[in-house]
N, C-alpha and C positions, 0 to 999 in steps of 0.2 A: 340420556345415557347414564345407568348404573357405574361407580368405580368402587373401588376400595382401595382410600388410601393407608399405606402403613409406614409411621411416624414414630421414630423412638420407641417402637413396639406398640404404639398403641394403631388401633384399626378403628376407620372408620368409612362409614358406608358417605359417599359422594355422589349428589345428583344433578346432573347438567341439564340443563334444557334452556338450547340455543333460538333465537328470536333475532333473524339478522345479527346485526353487532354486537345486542347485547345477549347475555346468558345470563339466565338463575340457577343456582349457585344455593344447594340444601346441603348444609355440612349436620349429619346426625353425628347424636352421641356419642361417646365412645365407653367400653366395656366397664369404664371404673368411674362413668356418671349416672345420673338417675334416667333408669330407660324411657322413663314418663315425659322426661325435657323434650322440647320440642327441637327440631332442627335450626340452627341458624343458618336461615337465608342471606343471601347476597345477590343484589344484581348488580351485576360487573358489563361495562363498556370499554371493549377491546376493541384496539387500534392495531393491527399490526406494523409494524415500522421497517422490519427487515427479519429475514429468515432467523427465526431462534427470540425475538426482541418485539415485547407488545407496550402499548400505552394503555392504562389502567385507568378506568375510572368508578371510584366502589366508595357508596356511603361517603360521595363530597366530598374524597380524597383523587387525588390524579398521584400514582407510580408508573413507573419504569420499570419493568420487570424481563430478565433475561432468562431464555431458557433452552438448558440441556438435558436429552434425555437417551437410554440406549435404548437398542430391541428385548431388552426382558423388561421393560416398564419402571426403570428407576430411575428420578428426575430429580437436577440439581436448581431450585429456581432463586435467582437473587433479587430481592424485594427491594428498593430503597437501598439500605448499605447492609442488611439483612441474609444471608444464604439458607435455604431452607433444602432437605435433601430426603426423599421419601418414597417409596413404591408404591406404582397408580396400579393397579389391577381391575382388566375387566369382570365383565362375573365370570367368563368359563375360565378364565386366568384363576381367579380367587377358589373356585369350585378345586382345580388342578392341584393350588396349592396348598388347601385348606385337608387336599385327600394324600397326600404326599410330600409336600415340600421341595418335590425337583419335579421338574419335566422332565420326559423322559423325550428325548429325541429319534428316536428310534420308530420307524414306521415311516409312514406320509404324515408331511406336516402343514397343515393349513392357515394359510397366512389371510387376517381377517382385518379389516375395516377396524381402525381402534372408535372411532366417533362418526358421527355422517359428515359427510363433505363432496370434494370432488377430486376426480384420478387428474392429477396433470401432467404424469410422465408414466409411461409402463417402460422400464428398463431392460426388459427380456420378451424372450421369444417363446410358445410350448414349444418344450426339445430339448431348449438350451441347457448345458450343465453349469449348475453355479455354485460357488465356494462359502463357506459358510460367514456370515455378516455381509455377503453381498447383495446393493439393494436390487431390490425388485419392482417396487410399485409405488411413485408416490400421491401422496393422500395431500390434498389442501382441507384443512379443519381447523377450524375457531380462529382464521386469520393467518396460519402459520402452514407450511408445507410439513412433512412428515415422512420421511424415505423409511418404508418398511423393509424388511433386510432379512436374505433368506438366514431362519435358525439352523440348517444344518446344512454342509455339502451333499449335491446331490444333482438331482435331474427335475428342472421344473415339468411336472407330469398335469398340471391343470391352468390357463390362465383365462380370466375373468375379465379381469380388470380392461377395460379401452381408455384411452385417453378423450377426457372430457365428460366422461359418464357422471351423473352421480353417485351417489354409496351412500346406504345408509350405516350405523353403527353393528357389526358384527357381521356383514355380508363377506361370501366368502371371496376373495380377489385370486389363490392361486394354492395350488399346494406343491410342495416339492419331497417329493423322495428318493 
């Protein structure tokens, strides 16, 4: 899976590619380094421990790492005694924002797979009207659950997602408008 994270304004292109437990882990360049550099690789063995909280194992180090994040993709992760605070964006995320800077919420809004995993709760019904930040569907990925949450009030008009299904990265689970 494609990300873009953005870190003290700087952007850079992040590539997942999960293998059971572990994930590799390609952090590319960023704008103000030589574009010739190659990515730094990581393969990372995650443990999850509790909703939000993984155990780390990266390059013969073992951390503890916690982690909060909301529905527009901005994540607070505490490393060691570390806090680190940064915007993940998919590609159609980064596409959206790279063309505008806001989302517009306006229309049907399609609520997507952020990574592949598995549905382990569908929280609604089609039909149902739901209020804006409430969740909808949640996603088990990279060890941690992940409650997606509708962006705007409205009427869930499509649902996808079953309980126990898998997903891969970018499928669509529901949309509401």
């Amino acid at each position: 899976m494609r990300y873009h994270a953005i870190a003290s304004g700087t952007e850079r292109l992040v590539v997942v590619n999960a293998r059971g437990s572990t994930y590799r882990i390609a952090i590319h360049p960023g704008p103000l380094e030589s574009a010739d550099a190659p990515p730094r690789v990581l393969e990372v063995d995650a443990v999850h421990l509790r909703a939000g909280a993984l155990s780390l194992l990266a390059e013969g180090r073992s951390a503890r790492c916690d982690i909060e994040s909301d529905a527009e993709g901005r994540f607070r992760v505490l490393l060691g005694d570390e806090i680190h605070t940064f915007d993940l964006l998919d590609d159609r995320k980064h596409r959206m924002h790279k063309a505008g800077g806001q989302f517009s919420l306006e229309g049907p809004q399609r609520i997507d797979a952020p990574m592949p995993g598995k549905i382990v709760r569908v929280l609604v019904k089609e039909g149902d009207t739901v209020t804006e930040g409430q969740g909808l569907v949640v996603v088990e990925a990279m060890k941690m659950e992940n409650e997606l949450k509708s962006p705007k009030a409205g009427v869930v008009r499509e649902l996808h997602a079953q309980e126990g299904q898998p997903v891969e990265a970018g499928a669509k689970l529901a949309v509401v408008s």
